[in-house]
N, C-alpha and C positions, 0 to 999 in steps of 0.2 A: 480775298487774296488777289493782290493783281496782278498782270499777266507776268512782267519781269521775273516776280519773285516764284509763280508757278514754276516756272519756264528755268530758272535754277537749281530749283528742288527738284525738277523732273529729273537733270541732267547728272543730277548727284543720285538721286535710287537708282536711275538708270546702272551707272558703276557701281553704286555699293549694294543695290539688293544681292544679287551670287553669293557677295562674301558673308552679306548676313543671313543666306541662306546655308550656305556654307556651314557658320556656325553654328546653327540651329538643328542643323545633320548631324552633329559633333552629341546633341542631347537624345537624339533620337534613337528607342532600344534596336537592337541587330535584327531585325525583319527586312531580308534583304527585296519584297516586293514592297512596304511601304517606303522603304529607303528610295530605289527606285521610281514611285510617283510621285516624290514630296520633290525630289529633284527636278522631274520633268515640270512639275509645277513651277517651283519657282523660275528655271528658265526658261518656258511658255512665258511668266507673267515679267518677267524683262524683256524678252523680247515684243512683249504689247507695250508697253509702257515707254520700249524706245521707237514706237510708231509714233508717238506723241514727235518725235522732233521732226521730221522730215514732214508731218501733217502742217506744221506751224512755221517749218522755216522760211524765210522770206529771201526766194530763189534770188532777186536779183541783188539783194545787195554781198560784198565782197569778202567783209569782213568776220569777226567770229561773233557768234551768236549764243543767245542758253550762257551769256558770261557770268561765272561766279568769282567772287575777289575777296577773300579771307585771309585776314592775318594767320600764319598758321605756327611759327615760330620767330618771335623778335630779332635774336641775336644766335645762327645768322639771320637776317631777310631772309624768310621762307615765309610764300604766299599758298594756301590754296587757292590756284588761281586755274578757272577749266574753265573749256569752252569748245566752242565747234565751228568747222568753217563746210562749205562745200566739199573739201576733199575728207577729212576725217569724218563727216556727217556719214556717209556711206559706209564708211570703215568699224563704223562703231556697229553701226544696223546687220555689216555682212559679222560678225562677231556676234553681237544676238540672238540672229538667223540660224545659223550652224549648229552654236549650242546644244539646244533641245533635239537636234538632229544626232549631234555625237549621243545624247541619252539614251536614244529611242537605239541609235546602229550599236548601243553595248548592252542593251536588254538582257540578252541572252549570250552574250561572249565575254562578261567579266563575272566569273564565280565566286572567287576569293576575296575577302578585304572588301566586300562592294562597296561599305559605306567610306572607306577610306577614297575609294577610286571618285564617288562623286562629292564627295568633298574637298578632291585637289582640281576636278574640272571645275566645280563651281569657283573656288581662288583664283583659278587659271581665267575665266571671263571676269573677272572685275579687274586684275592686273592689265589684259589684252586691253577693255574698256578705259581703263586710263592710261597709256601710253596714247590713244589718240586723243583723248581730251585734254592733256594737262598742257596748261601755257606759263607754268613755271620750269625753271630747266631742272631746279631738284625735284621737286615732282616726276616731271617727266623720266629721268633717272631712274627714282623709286622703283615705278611701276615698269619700270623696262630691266629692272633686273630682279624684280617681283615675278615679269613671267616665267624665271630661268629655273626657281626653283618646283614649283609645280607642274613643269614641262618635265625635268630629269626625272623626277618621280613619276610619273603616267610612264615615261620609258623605262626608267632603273625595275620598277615594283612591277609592272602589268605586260609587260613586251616580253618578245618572245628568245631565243636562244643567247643572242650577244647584246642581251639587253642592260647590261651593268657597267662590260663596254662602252657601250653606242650612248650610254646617259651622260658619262663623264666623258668623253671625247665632244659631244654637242653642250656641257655645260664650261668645261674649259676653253672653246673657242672662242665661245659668246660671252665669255667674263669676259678674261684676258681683252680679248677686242673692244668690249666699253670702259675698261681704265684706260687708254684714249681719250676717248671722249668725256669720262668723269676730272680730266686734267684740264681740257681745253673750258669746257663750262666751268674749273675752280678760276680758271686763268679769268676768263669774265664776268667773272664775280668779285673776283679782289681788283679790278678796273672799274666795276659799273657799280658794285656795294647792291647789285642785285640779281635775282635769280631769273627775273620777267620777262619771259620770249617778246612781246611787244614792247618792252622798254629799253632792250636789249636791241632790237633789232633796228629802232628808232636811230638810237645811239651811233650806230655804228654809218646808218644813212645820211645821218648829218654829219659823220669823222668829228664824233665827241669824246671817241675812245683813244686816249693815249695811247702810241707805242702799239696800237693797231698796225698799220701799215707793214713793221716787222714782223709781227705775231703770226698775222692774218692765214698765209701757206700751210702752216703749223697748225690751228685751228681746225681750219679748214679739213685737211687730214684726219686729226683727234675724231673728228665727228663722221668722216668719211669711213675711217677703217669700222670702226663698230655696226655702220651701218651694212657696208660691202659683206661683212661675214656672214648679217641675220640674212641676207638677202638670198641667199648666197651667191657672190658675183665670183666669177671664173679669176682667179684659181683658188679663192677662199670655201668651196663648195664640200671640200671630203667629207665635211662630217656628218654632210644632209643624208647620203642614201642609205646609211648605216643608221642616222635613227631612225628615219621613214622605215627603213625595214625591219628594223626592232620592234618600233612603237607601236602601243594597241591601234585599232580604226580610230577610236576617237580622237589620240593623240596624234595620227598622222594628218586625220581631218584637220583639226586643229593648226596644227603646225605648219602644215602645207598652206589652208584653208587663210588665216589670221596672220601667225607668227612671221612669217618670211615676207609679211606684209608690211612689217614694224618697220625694217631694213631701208623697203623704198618709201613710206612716208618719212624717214629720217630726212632721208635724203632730198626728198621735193621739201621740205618743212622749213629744216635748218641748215644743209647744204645750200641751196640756194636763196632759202629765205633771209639767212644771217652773213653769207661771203658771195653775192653774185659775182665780183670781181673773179676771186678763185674759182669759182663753180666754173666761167667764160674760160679762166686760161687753164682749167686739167679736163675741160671737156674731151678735147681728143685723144686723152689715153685712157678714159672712162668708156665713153662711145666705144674705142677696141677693147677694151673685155669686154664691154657687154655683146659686140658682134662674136666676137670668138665663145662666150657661153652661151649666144643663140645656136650656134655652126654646134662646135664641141657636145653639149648638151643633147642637142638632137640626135646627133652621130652616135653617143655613148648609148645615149635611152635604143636605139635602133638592133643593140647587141647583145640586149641584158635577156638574159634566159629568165629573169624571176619579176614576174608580173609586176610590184610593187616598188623593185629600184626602178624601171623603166620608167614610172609614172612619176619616182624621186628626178631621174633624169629630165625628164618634160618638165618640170617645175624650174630646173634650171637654166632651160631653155626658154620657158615663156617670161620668168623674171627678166633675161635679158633684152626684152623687149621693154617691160617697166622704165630697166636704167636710159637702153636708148631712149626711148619718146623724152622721159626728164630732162636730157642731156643735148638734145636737138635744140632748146629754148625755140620750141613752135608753140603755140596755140594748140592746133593738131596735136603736137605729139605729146604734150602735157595733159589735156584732154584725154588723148587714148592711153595713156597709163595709167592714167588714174582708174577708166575703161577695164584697161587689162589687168588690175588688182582685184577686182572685184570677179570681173569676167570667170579670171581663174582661181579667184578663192572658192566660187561655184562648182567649178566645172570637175576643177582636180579633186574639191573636197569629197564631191561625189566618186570620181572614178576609186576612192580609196575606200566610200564605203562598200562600192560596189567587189571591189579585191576582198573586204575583210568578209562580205558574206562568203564567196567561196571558199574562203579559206577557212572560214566556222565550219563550210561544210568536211570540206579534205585535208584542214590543216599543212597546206600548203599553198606558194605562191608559183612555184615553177610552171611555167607556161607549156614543159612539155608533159606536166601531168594531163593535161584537160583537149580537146578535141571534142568535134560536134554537140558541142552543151547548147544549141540553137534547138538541137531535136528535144533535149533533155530537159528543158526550163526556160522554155519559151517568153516569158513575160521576162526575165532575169537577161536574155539577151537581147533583148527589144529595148529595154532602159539601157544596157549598157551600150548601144550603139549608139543612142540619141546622144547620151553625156560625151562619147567619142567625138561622136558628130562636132559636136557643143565646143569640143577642146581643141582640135581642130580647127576651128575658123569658119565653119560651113556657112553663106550666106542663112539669114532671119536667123541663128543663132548667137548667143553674148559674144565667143569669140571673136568673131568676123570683124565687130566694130571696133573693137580697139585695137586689135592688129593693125586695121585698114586705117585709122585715125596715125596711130604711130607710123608705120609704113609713108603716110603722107610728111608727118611731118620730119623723117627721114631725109626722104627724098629734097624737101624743102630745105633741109641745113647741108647736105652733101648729095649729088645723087649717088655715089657710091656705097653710101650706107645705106638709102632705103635697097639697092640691090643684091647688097650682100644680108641683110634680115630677110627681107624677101626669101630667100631661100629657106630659110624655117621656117616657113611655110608650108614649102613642098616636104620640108623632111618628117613635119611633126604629122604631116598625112602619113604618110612614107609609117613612119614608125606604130604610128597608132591602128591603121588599118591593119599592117600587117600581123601584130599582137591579136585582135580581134577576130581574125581568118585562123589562126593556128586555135585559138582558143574555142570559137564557136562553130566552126562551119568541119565539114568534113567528117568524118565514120567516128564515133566514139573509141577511141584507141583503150582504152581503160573498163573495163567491166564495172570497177567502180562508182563510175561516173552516170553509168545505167541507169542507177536509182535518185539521183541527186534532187535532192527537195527544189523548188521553184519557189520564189521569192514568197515571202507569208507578208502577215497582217503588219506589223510593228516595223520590218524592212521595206514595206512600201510606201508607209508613213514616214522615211529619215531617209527614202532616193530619191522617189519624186516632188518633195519639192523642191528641190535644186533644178529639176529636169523641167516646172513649170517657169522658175525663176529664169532659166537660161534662155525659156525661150521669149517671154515678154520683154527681157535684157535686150535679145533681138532686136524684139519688133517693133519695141517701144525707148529706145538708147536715151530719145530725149525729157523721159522721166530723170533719168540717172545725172544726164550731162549737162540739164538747165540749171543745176546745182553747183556742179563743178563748174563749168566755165566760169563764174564771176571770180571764183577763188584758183583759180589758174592760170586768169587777167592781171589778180591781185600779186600773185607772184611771181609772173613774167616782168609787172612793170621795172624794177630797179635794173632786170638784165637789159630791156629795151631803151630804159636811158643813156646806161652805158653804149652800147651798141650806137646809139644815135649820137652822142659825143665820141667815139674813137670816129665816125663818118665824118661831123664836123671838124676834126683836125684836122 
């Protein structure tokens, strides 16, 4: 076999092992402890099998890699066509990663229906997994409203109080917002007679595309609003903290972790990959939402009495750094978002499972249940500091660098925008330290809390590694970013020619 053809088989069990793992749950009699380790297995053995790409990819060059190109339906043109660049390379691995982590953080917190519960996580990673591989746009589609239905269900079926809610309010956003986008890619299809992000994208760079030039704004939008909702970019956000606080640990992992990730690789992918023109002329009312849900976000997360919106609140404050850095068209600031997707699919995914162990213990999130749990379960407050630490920014940990990477290239396209991010800076200290002090330090207020178990076997197994991962993200950024930069080169250049023509006139 030789290495091409390895190298696209890999890239396809990568995606498809979960679902056929998935399916193979579906035969499996109701023993909810072998249900349980046939799952951890299978997403252990994808996420080994997706070490295979990062081991073999070839840092420097720009383009996609692990390409597969299958006919996959005649009429229309529909291709299986996947693949991977620098920037989804990581996006796929931090999806992997997590995974087996949501299995281990629901061990002992989903009783009910277990085999249903890891049978819609496993669906849920091959959908997540091919939304960053696929380089057809119906493809891409597919799997990006493939994630929608296995996400409502982990929240409708397994979440807690306003969980039926919180499913259909975060499943009608995220429709609704990608028939947009499923309009703007018919629109490109009945022009190009095809579905193919790189033949598509070619088209449009050589203005081969009819009646582009009117479309283009239009477009440009279709693709924009779908993605702004999954993100959530200010003021598209209401329906995040209501399922974050509904959804099991694993779903919020997930969600927070992966899902809200789909939003800004839209947006670096095909925002700017397919309209740099429009990306150039709505950058500055993009850049102001995304400062106002850096500011906003921080501010709200800063007030929330219940542990787990605050943390939905901080997700929508660190996304707004994602959109800025994209929106800056720096080096830098493309860089550290890509940086700060990963940074904080770590960081938060952890802080959520660290919220859902206490709340396995007291079945609650209210932050004014809990006081001096530092005394009470020591090792429990020791990891959640470091993940704090981590989320926060603290220099040698993941946060620090992409903030600091965005930040710069803020600065570089306005100074006033890296000045006004900059401040979420200070606020997500602000906000995170002080949740942490009410939480851990100080007299035990609750008699309750007295007895409270300390992290066990299987929960130290699905926190620390995120809390190893944050910190080698640290100390070691240019494992991650030797990767991205060629593919952040690759999609800067079309904005940089422009830019260098509107100079020469």
């Amino acid at each position: 076999m030789n290495t091409n053809h390895l190298d696209s088989v890999v890239l396809t069990l990568v995606t498809l092992a979960p679902l056929a793992g998935g399916l193979l749950l579906v035969l499996l009699p109701r023993r909810d402890r072998d249900i349980r380790i046939f799952s951890l297995v299978i997403s252990l053995l994808t996420f080994i099998l997706s070490l295979h790409l990062p081991v073999y990819f070839h840092r420097s060059l720009p383009g996609f890699q692990y390409e597969v190109d299958k006919q996959w339906i005649s009429s229309p043109n529909i291709h299986y066509h996947m693949g991977i660049d620098g920037i989804s390379l990581w996006l796929l691995l931090l999806t992997t990663f997590l995974t087996p982590l949501c299995v281990l953080i629901s061990w002992k917190s989903v009783h009910e229906r277990v085999k249903e519960f890891f049978i819609i996580l496993l669906i849920l990673e091959t959908a997540l997994i091919g939304v960053f591989t696929s380089l057809d746009l119906f493809l891409f589609y597919f799997f990006w409203e493939a994630t929608l239905i296995p996400m409502a269900l982990l929240i409708g079926m397994f979440g807690h109080e306003r969980k039926v809610y919180a499913a259909v309010k975060f499943f009608l956003y995220t429709m609704i917002a990608s028939v947009f986008m499923l309009a703007a890619i018919l629109w490109l299809y009945a022009q190009t007679g095809t579905f193919d992000f790189v033949i598509i994208r070619d088209q449009i760079a050589h203005r081969a595309i009819p009646h582009l030039p009117a479309a283009a704004q239009w477009l440009f939008l279709g693709f924009f609003l779908a993605f702004a909702v999954k993100v959530p970019l200010f003021p598209f956000h209401t329906w995040l903290p209501d399922a974050h606080v509904e959804a099991p640990t694993a779903g919020s992992v997930l969600l927070a972790g992966v899902l809200l990730k789909m939003g800004t690789y839209g947006m670096l992918r095909f925002n700017l990959g397919l309209f740099p023109e429009q990306a150039r002329h709505n950058a500055p009312w993009i850049i102001t939402l995304a400062l106002i849900g850096i500011i906003y976000g921080a501010l709200v997360a800063m007030v929330q009495p219940n542990m787990k919106k605050l943390i939905a609140y901080s997700s929508v404050s660190h996304l707004g750094f994602v959109v800025l850095g994209i929106f800056s068209f720096t080096q830098a600031g493309l860089n550290g978002a890509v940086f700060v997707m990963l940074a904080h699919g770590v960081a938060t995914g952890d802080l959520f499972m660290l919220a859902g162990v206490v709340h396995e213990r007291r079945h609650t999130y209210e932050i004014s249940e809990f006081g001096g749990l530092a005394s009470v379960a020591p090792v429990y407050a020791a990891s959640f500091l470091f993940i704090v630490l981590a989320s926060m920014g603290l220099p040698l940990l993941n946060g620090f660098i992409g903030e600091f990477l965005v930040l710069s290239g803020a600065f570089q396209a306005r100074a006033l925008y890296g000045i006004l991010a900059a401040t979420g800076v200070i606020w997500s200290a602000a906000y995170l330290l002080w949740m942490y002090q009410r939480v851990f330090f100080g007299k035990v207020t609750h008699p309750v809390n007295t007895s409270m178990r300390d992290l066990i076997g299987f929960e130290k197994a699905a926190i620390w590694p995120c809390a190893v991962a944050a910190l080698v993200m640290g100390v070691a950024p240019i494992l991650w970013l030797g990767a991205i930069d060629p593919a952040v080169q690759s999609a800067l250049a079309p904005l940089d020619q422009l830019a260098s023509k509107v100079v020469g006139q």
